[in-house]
N, C-alpha and C positions, 0 to 999 in steps of 0.2 A: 200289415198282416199278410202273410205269406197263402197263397191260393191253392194250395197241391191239387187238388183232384174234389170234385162236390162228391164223389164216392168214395175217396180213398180214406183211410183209417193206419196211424201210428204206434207204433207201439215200442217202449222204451225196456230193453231185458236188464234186469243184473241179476249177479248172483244168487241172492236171498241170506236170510236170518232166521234163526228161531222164532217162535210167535211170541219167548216170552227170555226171561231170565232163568225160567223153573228146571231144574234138570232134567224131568221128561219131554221138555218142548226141545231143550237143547238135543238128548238123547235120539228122540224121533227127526231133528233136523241133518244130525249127523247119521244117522243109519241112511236115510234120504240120498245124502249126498254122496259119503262115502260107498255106499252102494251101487254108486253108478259105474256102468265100465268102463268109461272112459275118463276115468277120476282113478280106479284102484284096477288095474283093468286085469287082474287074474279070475282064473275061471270060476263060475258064479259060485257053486260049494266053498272053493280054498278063499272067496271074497266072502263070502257071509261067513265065514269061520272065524277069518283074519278079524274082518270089521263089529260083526255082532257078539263076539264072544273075548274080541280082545281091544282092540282100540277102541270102541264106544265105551265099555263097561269104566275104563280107564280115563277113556279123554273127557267124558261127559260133565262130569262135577269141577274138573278143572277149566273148560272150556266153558261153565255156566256162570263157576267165578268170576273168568275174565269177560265175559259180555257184561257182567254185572257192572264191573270198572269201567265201563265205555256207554251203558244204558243211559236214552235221554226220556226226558219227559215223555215225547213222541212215541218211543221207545226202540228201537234197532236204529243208531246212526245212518247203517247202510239204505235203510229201508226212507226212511225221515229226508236224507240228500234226495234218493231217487223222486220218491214224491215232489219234492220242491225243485227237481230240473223239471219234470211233467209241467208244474204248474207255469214254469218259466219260460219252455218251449211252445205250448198252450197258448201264449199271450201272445205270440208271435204268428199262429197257424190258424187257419179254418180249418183243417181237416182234426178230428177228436184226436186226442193224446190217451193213451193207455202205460200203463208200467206192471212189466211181468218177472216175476221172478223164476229162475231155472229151479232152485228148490223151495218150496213152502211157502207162503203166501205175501203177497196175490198171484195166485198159478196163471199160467200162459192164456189156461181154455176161460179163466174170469175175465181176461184182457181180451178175448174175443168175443166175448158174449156182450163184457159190455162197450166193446165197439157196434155191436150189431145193434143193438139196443141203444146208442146215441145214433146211430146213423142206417137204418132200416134199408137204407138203397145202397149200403158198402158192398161193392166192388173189388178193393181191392186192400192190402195191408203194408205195409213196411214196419220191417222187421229192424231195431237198433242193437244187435249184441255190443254192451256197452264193457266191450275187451277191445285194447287198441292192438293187441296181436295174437294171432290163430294160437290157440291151444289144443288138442283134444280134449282136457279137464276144463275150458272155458269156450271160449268162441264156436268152439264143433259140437259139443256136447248141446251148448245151448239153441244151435241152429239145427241141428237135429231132433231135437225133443223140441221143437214147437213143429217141424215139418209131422211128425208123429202126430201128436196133437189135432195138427190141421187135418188130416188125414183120416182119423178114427174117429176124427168128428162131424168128416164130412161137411162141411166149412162150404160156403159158397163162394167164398173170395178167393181172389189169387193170395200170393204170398212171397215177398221175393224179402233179402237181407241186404244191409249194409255191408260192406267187406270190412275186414279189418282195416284200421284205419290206421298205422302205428309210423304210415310216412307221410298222410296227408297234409299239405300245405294249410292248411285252416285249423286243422287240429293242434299242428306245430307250434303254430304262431298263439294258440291259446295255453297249449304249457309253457311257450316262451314268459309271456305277458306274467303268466301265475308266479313263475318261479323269479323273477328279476327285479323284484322287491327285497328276495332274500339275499342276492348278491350283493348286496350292499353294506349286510355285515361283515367282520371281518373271520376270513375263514381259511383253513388248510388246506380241505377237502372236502369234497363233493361225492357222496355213495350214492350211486341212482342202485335200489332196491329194488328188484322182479320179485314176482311170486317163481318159485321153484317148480319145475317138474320132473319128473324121472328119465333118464336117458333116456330108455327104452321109449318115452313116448318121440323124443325127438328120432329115431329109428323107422318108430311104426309111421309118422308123418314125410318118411319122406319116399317122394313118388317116384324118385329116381332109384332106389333100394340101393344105391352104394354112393353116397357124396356127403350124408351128415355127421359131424364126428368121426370123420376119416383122418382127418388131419387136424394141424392145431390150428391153421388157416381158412377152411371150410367156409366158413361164416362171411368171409373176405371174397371168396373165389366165385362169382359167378353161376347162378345154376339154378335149373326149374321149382329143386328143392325148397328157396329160399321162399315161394311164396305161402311154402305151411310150416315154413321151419320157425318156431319160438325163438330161441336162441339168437340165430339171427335177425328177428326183427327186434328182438330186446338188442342189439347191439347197433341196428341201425337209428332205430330212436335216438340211442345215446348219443351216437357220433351226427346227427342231425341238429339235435339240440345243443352240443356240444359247440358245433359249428358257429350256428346260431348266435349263440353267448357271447362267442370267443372265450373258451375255458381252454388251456390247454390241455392237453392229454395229463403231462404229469401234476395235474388237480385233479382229477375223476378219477375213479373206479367203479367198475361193476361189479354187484355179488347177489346172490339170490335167497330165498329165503322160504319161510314154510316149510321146510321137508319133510315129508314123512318116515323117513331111511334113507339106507344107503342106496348107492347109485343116481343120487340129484346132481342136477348141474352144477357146478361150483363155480367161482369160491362160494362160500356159504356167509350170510350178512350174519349170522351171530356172531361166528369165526373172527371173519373182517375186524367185524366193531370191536375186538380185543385185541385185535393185533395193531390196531391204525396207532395209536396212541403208542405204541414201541416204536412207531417209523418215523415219529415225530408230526402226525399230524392229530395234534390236539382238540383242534378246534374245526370241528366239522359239518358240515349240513348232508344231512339225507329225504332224496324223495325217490318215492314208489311208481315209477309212473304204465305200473299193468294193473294200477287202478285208478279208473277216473272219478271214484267213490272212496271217500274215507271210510273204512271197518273195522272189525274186529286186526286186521293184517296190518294196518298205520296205525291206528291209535292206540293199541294197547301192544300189538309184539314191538312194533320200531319204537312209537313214543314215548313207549313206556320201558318195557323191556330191553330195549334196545339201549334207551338211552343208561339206562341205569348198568348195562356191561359196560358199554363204552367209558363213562366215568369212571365205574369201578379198577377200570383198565388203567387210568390215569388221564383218561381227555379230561379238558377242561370245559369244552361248550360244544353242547350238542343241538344242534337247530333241526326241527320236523317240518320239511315243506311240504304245506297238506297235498291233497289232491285238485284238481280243480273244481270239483262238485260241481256248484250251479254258478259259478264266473258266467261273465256276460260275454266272454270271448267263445269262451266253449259252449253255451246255449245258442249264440250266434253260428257256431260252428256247425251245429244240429241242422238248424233250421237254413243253412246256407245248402246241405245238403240236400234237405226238400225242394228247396228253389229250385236248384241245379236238374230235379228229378221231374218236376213239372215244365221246365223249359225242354224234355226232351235228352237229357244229358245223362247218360247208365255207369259212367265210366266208376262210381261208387257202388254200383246194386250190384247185387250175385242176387241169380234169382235162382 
């Protein structure tokens, strides 16, 4: 059992879920989220116009469908994984585990309260945004609104974050581990699937103001930008893991997914998954790896949705390689990084 700190206190973020399947849980989860600025990031009136008066009233009933197709006993996938990595990193650690969601419950300030409350002499917190690469709509939004949080509530501890982690050598080796079971079947192609974002945020993230999306090589070329640019760390992962494998280039592709409109990165995986099957790759494997958690975004757009264009397309086999959840590479992965942080070692914390 790993020793961090007799004061220090952990806490594991993802995303979050509805509390329920119910359309108003789903409704009030999506207003939540879609509301955020750094999720829909136009100004606050043309955002509650856009989201509370058109996309919610719209997405709600379809969106409560689809959690319904993926609801477990437990009840939110996303929610049920996270709990059972807490419990798994937990076994491993002295210092208390906590798990916060960026929208809807269990909220950030429940995951401080009940760190303070298992641990009365906490000192100090780490923070996991459990995104392997910087987003504004994920990794910054969620590092942000817990510093808020900390902040208005006046919090006695310190509070410092994990950095993205989307080239670490131990996290690598735990998507490697996940995914090379599945190479074993016989396959054409390989779609590694990102969550999508809008140009524009790739724009607003870059601190150099003229290098992202300038060229068609960007991503390739060297530059400060690269350490909050998406895009490119979705592409370094690939070409990491790719490495890793030995896949070559012409078996992979990348494509992105989610969009909400136009202007997303492209290519787009619905797109993809219709065309793959005209280029002759029939028989495919896809994983998502800008989630270390299976959701509503794997299980039911790719697994489900996805696989069913793809067929309809003319593939013939379509293989979902999950997320890693709670593997024992990737809990090991966790807890390798606490070790790292009690021996003195920062080269992972942004504080």
């Amino acid at each position: 059992m790993i020793n961090t700190s007799a004061k220090q206190g952990i806490i594991l973020m993802n995303l979050g879920s509805p509390d329920s399947t119910e359309v108003k849980d789903v409704r009030r989860y999506l207003m939540e989220f879609l509301m955020d600025g750094r999720v829909i990031d136009y100004p606050y009136p043309w955002r509650l116009l856009l989201v509370g008066g058109i996309i919610v009233p719209f997405r709600a009933p379809k969106s409560a469908a689809a959690y319904r197709s993926i609801w477990t006993e437990g009840g939110s996938p996303l929610i049920v994984i996270t709990q059972q990595l807490q419990e798994a990193v937990q076994q491993q650690m002295e210092a208390p585990v906590e798990i916060a969601m960026r929208y809807g419950n269990p909220s950030v300030a429940t995951a401080y309260n009940n760190l303070m409350k298992r641990l009365p002499s906490l000192e100090e917190v780490i923070a996991v945004p459990l995104y392997p690469h910087f987003a504004m709509s994920s990794y910054e939004t969620a590092v942000e609104h817990a510093k808020t949080i900390h902040k208005k509530g006046k919090y006695p501890f310190s509070l410092s974050f994990i950095k993205p982690f989307y080239n670490e050598p131990n996290y690598l080796q735990a998507m490697e581990e996940s995914i090379i079971p599945y190479l074993q079947q016989d396959y054409d192609h390989i779609l590694f699937s990102y969550h999508g974002v809008p140009q524009r945020h790739i724009h607003k993230s870059d601190i150099t103001g003229n290098h992202c999306l300038k060229t068609e090589n960007c991503c390739q070329t060297d530059s400060p930008a690269h350490a909050f640019c998406y895009r490119h760390q979705c592409f370094e992962t690939t070409r990491l893991l790719t490495q890793k494998l030995n896949i070559p280039e012409s078996r992979y592709s990348i494509s992105f997914q989610s969009r909400l409109g136009k202007g997303w990165l492209e290519p787009f995986t619905d797109i993809r998954l219709a065309e793959l099957p005209k280029e002759g790759k029939k028989k495919i494997a896809v994983l998502c790896p800008a989630f270390v958690s299976d959701c509503l975004e794997t299980l039911e757009e790719i697994a489900v949705e996805g696989k069913e264009t793809f067929l309809h397309a003319g593939g013939e086999s379509f293989t979902f390689i999950p997320c890693i959840n709670t593997d024992a590479a990737w809990v090991n992965t966790i807890t390798s990084w606490m070790k790292a942080y009690a021996k003195g070692e920062r080269s992972m914390i942004l504080q």
